[in-house]
C-alpha positions in Angstrom: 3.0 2.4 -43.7 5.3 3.8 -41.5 7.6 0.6 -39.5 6.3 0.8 -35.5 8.3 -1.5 -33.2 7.6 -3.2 -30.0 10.8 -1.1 -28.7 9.0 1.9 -29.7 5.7 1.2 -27.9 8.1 0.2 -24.7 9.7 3.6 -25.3 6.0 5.3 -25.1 5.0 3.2 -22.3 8.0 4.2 -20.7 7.6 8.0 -21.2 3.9 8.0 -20.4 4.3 6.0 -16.9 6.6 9.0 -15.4 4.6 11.3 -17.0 2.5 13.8 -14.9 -0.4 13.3 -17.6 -3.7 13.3 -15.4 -5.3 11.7 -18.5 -3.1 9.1 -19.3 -4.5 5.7 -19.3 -0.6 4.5 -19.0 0.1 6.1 -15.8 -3.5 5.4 -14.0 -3.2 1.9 -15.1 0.8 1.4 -13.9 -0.7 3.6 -10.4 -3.1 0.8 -10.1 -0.3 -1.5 -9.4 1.4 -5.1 -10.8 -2.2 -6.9 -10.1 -4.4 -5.1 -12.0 -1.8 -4.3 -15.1 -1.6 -8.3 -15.0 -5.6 -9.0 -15.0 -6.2 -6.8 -17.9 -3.1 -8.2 -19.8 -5.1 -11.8 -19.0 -8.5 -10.0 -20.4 -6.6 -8.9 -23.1 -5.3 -12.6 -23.6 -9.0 -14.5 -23.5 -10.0 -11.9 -25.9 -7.4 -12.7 -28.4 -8.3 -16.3 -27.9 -11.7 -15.7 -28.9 -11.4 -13.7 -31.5 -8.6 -16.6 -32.7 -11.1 -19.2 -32.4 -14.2 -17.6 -33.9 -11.4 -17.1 -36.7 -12.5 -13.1 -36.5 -9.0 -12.0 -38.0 -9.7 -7.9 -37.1 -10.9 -8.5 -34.4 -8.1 -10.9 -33.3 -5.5 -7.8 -34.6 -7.2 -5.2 -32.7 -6.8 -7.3 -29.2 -3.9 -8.3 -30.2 -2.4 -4.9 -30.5 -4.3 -4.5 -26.8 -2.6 -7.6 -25.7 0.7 -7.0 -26.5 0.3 -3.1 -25.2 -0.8 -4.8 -21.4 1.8 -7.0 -22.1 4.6 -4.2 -22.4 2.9 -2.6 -19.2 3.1 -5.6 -17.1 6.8 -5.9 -17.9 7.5 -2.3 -17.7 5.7 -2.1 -14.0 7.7 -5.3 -13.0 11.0 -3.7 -14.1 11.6 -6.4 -16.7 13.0 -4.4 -19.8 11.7 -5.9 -23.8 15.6 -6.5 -24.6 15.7 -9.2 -21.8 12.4 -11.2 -23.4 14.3 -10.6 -26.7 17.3 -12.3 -25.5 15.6 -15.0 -24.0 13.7 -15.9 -27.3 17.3 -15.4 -29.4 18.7 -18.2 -27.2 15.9 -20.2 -27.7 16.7 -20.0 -31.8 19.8 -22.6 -31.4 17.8 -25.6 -30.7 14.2 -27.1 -31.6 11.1 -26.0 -29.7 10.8 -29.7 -28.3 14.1 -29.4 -27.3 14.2 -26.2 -25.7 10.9 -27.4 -23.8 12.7 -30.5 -22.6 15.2 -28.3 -21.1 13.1 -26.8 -18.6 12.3 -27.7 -15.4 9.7 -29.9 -15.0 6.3 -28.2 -13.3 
């Protein structure tokens, strides 16, 4: 199987939201604006869950694909680039997850 990358789907998303493509669901969906891009990344997300708890494992790789795609989109719309989400988890690698969560701000 040929190795496909998160950086390449950002590089597709990327292409296909300045494209002039009538039928592509990329641009429509990016036209639609940061709202709806982020309610079908959540759809995406409370389908994952399901399929995670029903223990459905295609099912939970087939949303996850669609999650992760929404996911790129929402980012991509909001001018937030993968390399910066990739940083953020890298600096994350130096220290437990306990610890890291400690670090934040409280809500």
């Amino acid at each position: 199987m040929t190795q496909f990358s998160l950086t390449d789907l950002e590089a597709i998303i990327d292409k296909r939201a300045g494209s002039e493509d009538k039928k592509s669901y990329t641009r429509k969906l990016i036209g639609k604006g940061v709202g709806k891009c982020a309610q079908k990344m959540g759809e995406e997300a409370v389908e994952a869950v399901i399929a995670a708890v029903e223990g459905d494992k295609q099912e939970l790789t087939s949303e996850t694909a669609d999650l992760l795609y929404h996911l790129l989109v929402v980012l991509k719309i909001s001018n937030v680039p993968l390399s910066d989400v990739m940083d953020e988890l890298a600096s994350r690698t130096g220290q437990t997850g306990l610890e890291e969560k400690a670090s934040r701000p409280a809500d």
